[in-house]
Short mmCIF file of the C-alpha atoms (twelve columns), coordinates in Angstrom:
data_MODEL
# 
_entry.id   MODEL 
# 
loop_
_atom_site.group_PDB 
_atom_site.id 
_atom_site.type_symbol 
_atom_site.label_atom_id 
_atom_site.label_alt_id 
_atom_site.label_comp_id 
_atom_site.label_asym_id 
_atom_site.label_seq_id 
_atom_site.Cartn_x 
_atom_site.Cartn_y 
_atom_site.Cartn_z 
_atom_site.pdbx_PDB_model_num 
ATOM 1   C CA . UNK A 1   -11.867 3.462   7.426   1 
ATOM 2   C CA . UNK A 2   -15.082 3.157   9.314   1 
ATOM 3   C CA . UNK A 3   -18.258 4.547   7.779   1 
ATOM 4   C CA . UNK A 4   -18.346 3.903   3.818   1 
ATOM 5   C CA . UNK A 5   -19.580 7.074   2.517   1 
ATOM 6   C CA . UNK A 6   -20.538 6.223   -1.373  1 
ATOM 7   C CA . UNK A 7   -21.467 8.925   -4.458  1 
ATOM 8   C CA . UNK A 8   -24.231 6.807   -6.794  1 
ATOM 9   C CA . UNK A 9   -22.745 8.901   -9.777  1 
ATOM 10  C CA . UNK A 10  -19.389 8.025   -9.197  1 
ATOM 11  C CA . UNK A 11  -17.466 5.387   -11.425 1 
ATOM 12  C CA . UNK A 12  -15.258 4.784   -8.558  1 
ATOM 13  C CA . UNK A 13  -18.136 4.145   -6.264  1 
ATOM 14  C CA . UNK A 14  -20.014 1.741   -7.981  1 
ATOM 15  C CA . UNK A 15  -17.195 -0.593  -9.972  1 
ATOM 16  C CA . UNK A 16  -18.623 -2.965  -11.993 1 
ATOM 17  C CA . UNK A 17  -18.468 -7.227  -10.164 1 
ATOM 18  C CA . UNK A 18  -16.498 -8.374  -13.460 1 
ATOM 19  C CA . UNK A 19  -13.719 -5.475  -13.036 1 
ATOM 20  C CA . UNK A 20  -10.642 -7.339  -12.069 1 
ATOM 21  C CA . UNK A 21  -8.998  -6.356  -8.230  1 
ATOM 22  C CA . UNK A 22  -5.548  -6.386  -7.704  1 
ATOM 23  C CA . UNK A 23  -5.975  -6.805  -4.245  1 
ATOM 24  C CA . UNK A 24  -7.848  -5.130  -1.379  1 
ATOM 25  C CA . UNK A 25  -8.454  -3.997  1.972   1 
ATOM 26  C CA . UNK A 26  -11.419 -3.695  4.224   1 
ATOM 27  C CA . UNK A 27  -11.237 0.294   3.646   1 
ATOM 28  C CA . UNK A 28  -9.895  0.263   -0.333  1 
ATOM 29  C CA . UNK A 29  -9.296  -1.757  -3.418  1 
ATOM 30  C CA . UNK A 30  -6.943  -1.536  -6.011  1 
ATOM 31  C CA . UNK A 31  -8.210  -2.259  -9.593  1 
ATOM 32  C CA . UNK A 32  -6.009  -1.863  -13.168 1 
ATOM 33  C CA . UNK A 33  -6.980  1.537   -14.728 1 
ATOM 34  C CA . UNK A 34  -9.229  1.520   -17.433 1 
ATOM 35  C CA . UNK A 35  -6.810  3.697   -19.333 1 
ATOM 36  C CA . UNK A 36  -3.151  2.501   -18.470 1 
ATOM 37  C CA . UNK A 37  -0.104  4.461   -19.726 1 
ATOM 38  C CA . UNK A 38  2.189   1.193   -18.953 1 
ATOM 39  C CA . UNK A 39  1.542   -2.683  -18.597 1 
ATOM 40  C CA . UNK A 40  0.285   -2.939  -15.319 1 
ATOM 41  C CA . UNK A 41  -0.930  0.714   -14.547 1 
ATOM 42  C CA . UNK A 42  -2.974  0.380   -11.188 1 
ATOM 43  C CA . UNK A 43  -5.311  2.516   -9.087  1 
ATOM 44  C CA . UNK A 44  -5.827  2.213   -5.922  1 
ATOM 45  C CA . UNK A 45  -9.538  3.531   -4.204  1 
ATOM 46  C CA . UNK A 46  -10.582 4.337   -0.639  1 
ATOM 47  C CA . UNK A 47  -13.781 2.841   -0.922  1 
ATOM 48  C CA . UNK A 48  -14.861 5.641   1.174   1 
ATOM 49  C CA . UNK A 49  -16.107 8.532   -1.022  1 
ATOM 50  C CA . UNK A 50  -13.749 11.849  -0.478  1 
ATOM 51  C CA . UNK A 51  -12.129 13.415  -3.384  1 
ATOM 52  C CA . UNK A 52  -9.484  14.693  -1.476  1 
ATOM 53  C CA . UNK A 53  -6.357  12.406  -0.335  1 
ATOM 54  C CA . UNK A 54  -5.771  15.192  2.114   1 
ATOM 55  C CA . UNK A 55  -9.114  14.893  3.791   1 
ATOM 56  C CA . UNK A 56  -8.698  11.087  4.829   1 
ATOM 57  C CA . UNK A 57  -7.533  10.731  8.460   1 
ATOM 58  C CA . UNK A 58  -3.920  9.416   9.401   1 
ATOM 59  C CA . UNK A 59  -5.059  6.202   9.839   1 
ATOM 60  C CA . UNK A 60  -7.068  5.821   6.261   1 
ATOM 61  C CA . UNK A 61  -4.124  7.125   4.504   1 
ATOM 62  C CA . UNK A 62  -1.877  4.697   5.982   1 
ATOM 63  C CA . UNK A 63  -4.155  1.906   5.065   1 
ATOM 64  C CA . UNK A 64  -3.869  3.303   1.401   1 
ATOM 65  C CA . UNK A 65  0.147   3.302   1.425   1 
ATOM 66  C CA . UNK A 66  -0.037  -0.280  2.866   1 
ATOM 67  C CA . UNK A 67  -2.729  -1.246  0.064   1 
ATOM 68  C CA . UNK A 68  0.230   0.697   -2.417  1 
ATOM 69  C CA . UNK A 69  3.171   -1.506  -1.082  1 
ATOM 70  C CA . UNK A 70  1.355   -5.059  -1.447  1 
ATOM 71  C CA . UNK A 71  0.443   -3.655  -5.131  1 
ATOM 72  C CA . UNK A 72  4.201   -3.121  -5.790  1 
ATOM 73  C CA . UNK A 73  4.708   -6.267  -4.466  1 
ATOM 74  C CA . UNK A 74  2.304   -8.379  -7.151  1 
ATOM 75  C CA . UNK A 75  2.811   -6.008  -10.393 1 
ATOM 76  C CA . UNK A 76  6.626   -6.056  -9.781  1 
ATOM 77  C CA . UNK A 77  5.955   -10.512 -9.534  1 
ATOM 78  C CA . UNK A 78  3.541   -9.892  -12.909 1 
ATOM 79  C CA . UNK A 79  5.389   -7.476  -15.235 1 
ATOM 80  C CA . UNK A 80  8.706   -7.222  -14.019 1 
ATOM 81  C CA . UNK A 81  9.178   -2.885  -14.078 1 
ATOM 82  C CA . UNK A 82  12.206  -1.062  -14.381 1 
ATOM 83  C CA . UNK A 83  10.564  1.282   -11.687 1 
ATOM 84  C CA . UNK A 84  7.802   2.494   -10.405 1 
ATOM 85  C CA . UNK A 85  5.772   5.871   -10.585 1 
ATOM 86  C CA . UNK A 86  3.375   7.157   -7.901  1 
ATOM 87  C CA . UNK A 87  0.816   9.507   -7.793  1 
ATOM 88  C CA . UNK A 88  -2.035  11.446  -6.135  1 
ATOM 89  C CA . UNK A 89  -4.047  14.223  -8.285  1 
ATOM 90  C CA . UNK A 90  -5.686  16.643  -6.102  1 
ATOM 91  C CA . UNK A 91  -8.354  18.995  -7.561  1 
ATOM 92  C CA . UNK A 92  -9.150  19.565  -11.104 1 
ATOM 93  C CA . UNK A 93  -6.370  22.153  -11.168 1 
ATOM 94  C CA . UNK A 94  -3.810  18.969  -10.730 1 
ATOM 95  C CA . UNK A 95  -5.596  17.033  -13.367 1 
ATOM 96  C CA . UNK A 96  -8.115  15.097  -11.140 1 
ATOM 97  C CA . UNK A 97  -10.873 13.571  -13.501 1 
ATOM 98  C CA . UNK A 98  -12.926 11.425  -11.523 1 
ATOM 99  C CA . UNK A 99  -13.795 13.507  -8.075  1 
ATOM 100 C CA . UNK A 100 -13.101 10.375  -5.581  1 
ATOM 101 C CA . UNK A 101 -9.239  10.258  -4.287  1 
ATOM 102 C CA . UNK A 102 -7.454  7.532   -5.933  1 
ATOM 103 C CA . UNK A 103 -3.522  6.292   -5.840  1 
ATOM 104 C CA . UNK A 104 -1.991  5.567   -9.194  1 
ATOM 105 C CA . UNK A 105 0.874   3.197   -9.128  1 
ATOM 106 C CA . UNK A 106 2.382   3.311   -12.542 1 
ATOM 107 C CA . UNK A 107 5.097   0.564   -13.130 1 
ATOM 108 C CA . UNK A 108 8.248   2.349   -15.978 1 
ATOM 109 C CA . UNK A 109 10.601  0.379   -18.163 1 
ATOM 110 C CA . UNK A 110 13.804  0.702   -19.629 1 
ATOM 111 C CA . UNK A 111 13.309  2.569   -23.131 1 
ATOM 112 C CA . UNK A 112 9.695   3.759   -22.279 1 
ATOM 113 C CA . UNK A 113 10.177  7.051   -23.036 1 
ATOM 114 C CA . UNK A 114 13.282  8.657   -24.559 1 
ATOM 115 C CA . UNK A 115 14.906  10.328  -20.865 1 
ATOM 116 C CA . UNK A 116 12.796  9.913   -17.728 1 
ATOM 117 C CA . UNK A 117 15.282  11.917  -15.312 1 
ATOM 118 C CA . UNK A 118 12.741  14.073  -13.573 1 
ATOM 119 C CA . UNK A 119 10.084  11.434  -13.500 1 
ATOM 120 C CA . UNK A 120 6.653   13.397  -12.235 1 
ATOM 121 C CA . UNK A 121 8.510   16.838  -12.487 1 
ATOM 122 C CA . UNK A 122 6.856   16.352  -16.350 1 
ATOM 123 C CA . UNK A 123 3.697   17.237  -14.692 1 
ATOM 124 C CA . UNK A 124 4.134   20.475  -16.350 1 
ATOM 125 C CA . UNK A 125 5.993   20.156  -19.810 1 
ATOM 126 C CA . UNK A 126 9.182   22.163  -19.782 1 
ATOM 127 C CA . UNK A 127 9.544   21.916  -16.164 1 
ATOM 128 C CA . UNK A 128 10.710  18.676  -15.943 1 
ATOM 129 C CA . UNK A 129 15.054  19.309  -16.753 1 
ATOM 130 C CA . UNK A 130 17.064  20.774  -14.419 1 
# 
């Protein structure tokens, strides 16, 4: 990721010194999200300022997966998951909140919720059993 396009008004733009990182790269971080739905819920940020994943080049996206796969590597070491979830929310119509792409990595358990067959296909309730 070459030039580091920043938003002064972003949250993901401007992350406070004392925040804790995961681990990073020279064009993204990865930092715990402030509002995890599991033990060891993780985001991980192009530190370049686009809000959509689509609009990155090859190259930048790669950089994100490979930023992804050394995450997996240290939350599986720290909490042990069942599995993993991951996933990217694209526009406000997908449920994107904070307008700067982000990565969620969200490690599952055995017994954390009643039947997770159809994982992300929850997205939409009902949807999700087939």
């Amino acid at each position: 990721m070459t030039s580091i396009k920043t938003d002064k008004e972003c949250p993901f733009c401007s992350i406070a010194e004392d925040r804790e990182v995961i681990c990073e790269s020279a064009g993204a971080l990865a930092i715990p999200d402030h509002y995890p739905i599991s033990p060891g819920h993780t985001l991980i940020i192009p530190r370049k300022h686009i809000p959509d994943y689509f609009e990155f080049t090859g190259a930048e996206q790669q950089e994100l997966w490979q930023l992804v796969n050394r995450c997996k590597a240290i939350l599986t070491e720290r909490y042990h998951p069942d599995g993993f979830n991951v996933g990217i929310n694209v526009g406000p119509a997908a449920g994107q909140t904070i307008l700067h792409a982000h990565i969620h990595l969200i490690p599952r358990y055995m017994g954390d919720v009643e039947n997770p067959r159809g994982g992300i296909r929850h997205t939409i309730p009902g949807k999700g059993y087939y």
